[in-house]
C-alpha positions in Angstrom: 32.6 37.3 -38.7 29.8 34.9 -38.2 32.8 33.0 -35.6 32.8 36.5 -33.2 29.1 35.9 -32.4 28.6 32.4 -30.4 30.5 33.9 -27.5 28.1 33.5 -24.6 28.5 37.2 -23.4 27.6 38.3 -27.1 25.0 35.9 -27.4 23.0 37.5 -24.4 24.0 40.9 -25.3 22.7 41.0 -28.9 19.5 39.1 -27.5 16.2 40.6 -27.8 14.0 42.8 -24.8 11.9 39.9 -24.1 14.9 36.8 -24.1 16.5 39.4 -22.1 13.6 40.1 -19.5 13.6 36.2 -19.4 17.6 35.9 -18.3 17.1 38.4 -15.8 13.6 36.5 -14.4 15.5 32.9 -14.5 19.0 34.8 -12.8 16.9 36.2 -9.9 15.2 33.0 -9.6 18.6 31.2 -9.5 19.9 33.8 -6.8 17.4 33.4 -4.0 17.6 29.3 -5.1 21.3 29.3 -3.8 20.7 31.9 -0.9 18.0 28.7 0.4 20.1 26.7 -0.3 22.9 27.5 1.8 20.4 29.0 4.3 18.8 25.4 5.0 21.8 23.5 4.5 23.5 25.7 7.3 20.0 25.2 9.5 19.8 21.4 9.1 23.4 20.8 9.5 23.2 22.9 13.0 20.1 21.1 13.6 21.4 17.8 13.3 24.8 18.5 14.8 23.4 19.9 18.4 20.3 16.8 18.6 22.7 15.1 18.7 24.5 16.3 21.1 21.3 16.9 23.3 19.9 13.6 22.4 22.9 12.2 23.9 22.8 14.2 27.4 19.3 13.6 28.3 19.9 10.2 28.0 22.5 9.9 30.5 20.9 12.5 32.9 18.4 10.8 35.4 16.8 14.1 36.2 14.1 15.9 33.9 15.3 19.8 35.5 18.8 19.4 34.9 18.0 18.0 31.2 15.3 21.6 30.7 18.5 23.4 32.0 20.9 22.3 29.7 19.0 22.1 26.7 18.8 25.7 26.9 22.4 25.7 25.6 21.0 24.0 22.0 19.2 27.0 20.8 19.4 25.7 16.9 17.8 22.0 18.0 14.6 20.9 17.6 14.9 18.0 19.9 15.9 20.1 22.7 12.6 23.0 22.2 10.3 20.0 21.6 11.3 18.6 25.0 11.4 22.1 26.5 7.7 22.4 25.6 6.8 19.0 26.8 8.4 19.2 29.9 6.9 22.8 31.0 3.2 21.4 30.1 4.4 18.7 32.7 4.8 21.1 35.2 1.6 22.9 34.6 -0.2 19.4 34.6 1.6 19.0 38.2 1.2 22.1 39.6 -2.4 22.0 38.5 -2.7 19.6 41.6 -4.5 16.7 39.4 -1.7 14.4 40.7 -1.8 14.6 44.3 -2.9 11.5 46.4 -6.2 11.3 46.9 -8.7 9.9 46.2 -8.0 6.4 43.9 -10.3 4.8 41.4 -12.0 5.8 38.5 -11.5 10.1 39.1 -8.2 9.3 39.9 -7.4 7.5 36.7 -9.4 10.2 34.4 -7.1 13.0 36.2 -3.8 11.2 34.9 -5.4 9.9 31.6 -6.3 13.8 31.3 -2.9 15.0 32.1 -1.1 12.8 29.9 -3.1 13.8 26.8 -2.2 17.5 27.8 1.3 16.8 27.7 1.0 14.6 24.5 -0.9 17.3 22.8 1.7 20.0 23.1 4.4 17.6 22.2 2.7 16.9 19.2 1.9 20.9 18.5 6.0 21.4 19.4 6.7 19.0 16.9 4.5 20.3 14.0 5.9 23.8 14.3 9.8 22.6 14.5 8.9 20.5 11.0 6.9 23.9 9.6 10.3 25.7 10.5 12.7 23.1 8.9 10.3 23.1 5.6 9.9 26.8 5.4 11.6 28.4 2.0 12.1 24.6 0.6 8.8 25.1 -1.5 10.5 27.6 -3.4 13.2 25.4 -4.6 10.2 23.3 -6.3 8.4 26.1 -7.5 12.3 26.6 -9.5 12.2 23.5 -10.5 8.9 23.2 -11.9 8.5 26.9 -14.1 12.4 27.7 -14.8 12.8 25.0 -17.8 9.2 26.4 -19.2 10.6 30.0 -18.6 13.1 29.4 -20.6 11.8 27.6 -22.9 9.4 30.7 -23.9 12.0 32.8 -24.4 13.8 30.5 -26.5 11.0 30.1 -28.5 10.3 33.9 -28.4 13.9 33.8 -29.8 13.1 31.5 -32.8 9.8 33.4 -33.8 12.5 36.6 -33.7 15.1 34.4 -35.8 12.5 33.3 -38.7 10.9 37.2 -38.6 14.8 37.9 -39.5 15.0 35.3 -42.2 11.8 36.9 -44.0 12.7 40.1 -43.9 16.2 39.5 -45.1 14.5 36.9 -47.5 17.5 34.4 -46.7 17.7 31.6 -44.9 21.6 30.5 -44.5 23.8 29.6 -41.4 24.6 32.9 -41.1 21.3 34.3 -40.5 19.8 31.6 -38.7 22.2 30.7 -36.8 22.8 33.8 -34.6 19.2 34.5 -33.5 18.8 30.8 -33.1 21.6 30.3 -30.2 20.5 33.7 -28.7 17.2 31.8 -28.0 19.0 28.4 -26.7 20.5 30.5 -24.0 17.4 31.2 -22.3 16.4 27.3 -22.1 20.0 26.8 -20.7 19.9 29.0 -18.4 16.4 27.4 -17.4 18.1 24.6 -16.7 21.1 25.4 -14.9 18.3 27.3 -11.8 15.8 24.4 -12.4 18.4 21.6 -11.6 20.1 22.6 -8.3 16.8 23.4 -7.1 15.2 19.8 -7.5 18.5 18.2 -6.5 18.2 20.9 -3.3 14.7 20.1 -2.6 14.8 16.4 -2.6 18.0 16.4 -0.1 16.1 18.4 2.4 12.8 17.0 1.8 14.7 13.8 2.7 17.0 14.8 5.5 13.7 17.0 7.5 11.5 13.7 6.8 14.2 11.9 8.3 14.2 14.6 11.6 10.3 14.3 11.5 10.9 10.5 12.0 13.6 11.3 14.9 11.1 13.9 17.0 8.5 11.6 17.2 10.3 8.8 18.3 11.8 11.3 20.8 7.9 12.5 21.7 7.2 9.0 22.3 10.3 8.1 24.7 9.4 11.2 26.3 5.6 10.5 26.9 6.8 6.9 28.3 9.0 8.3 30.9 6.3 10.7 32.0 3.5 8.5 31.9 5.7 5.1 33.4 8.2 7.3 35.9 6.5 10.6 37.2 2.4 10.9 36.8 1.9 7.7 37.8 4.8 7.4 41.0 2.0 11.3 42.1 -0.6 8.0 41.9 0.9 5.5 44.2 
C-alpha cells in the first residue's frame, strides 16, 4: 500500500495547499525561463549569424552609401544599426557645412574635432542601446536562479512541519507515516532545482556570448570612427 504512494503524480496530488501553491509558483517560473530562453537564443544566434555577414560586406565595399544601403537588408544585426546610426550623424555633421574649406587653423581644427565627437557620441549611444536590447529578459533567468531553490525549499519544509503535525496526531512515527508526507515535501525542492538550474546555465551562456558582442561593436565603433576621422572629415580639410 505504502508502495502505491511514491509515484511522482501521486506524490504532488496528495500534497498539501501551500506545497501545492509552491509547484505551481516554481512551474510558472520555469515556463517563462524556457520561453527566454529560446527567445534569446533565437535573437543572438540571428544576431551573430547576419554581423557576420554585414561585417564581411562593409569590409570589402570602398563606399560608406552603398554599405548604409545594404545594411538595411540585416534588420536582426546590431553591427549593421550601429553603423546606420553613425553613418547618418556623419551626414548631419557634413551637411551642417563645419567641413567645407575655409578658413584653416585653430577654428578649422575645433570644427572637425567637434564633429568627430558628434559622430563618436552617437556611436557610443547606438551601441549602449543594441547591448540594453541583447540583455533585456536575461535578468529574469538570475532572478530563477537565485529564489527557485529557496522556493522550494519552503515548501518542502512546509511539507515536513505538515509530516511531523501527522506523526503527533496519529501518535506514530514509522516509515509509513513519515515517509509519505516527507517525499511530498522533497518534491517542491526538486522541482526548485530543475527551474533554478537551466536558468543559471542560460544566464551565464548569454551573459558570455552578448559580453562577447559588446566586445565586437566597439571594436567596430572604433574602425568606424578611424575611417571617418583618417578618410572623409579630414580629406573636407585639405
Amino acid at each position: 500500500m505504502f508502495s502505491q504512494n511514491l509515484g511522482l503524480w501521486d506524490m504532488v496530488s496528495n500534497a498539501g495547499l501551500v506545497v501545492l501553491l509552491v509547484l505551481i509558483i516554481l512551474l510558472l517560473f520555469s515556463v517563462i525561463c524556457w520561453a527566454i530562453i529560446l527567445l534569446k537564443a533565437r535573437q543572438i544566434r540571428r544576431a551573430v549569424k547576419e554581423s557576420a555577414a554585414f561585417n564581411d560586406f562593409f569590409w570589402k565595399c570602398g563606399d560608406l552609401s552603398d554599405a548604409y544601403m545594404r545594411s538595411k537588408q540585416f534588420d536582426h544585426s546590431p553591427i549593421a544599426r550601429v553603423f546606420r546610426i553613425g553613418y547618418l550623424e556623419l551626414r548631419k555633421v557634413i551637411k551642417s557645412g563645419s567641413y567645407q574649406p575655409a578658413n584653416r587653423g585653430e577654428t578649422t581644427l575645433r570644427m572637425q574635432f567637434s564633429g568627430s565627437e558628434n559622430v563618436e557620441r552617437a556611436l557610443r549611444r547606438a551601441v549602449n542601446t543594441e547591448i540594453a536590447q541583447l540583455t533585456q529578459l536575461t535578468p529574469f533567468l538570475a532572478t530563477t536562479g537565485n529564489t527557485t531553490p529557496f522556493i522550494g525549499l519552503f515548501g518542502t519544509v512546509w511539507g515536513i512541519m505538515n509530516s511531523f503535525n501527522d506523526i503527533g496526531q496519529r501518535g506514530s512515527a514509522s516509515l509509513a507515516v513519515v515517509a509519505p508526507g516527507i517525499s511530498e515535501a522533497l518534491v517542491a525542492t526538486a522541482a526548485g532545482l530543475a527551474a533554478a538550474i537551466p536558468a543559471v546555465i542560460a544566464f551565464n551562456y548569454f551573459t558570455q556570448r552578448i559580453r562577447s558582442f559588446e566586445t565586437e561593436l566597439h571594436s567596430f565603433s572604433a574602425d568606424f570612427m578611424n575611417i571617418v576621422e583618417r578618410d572623409i572629415l579630414v580629406e573636407r580639410e585639405t
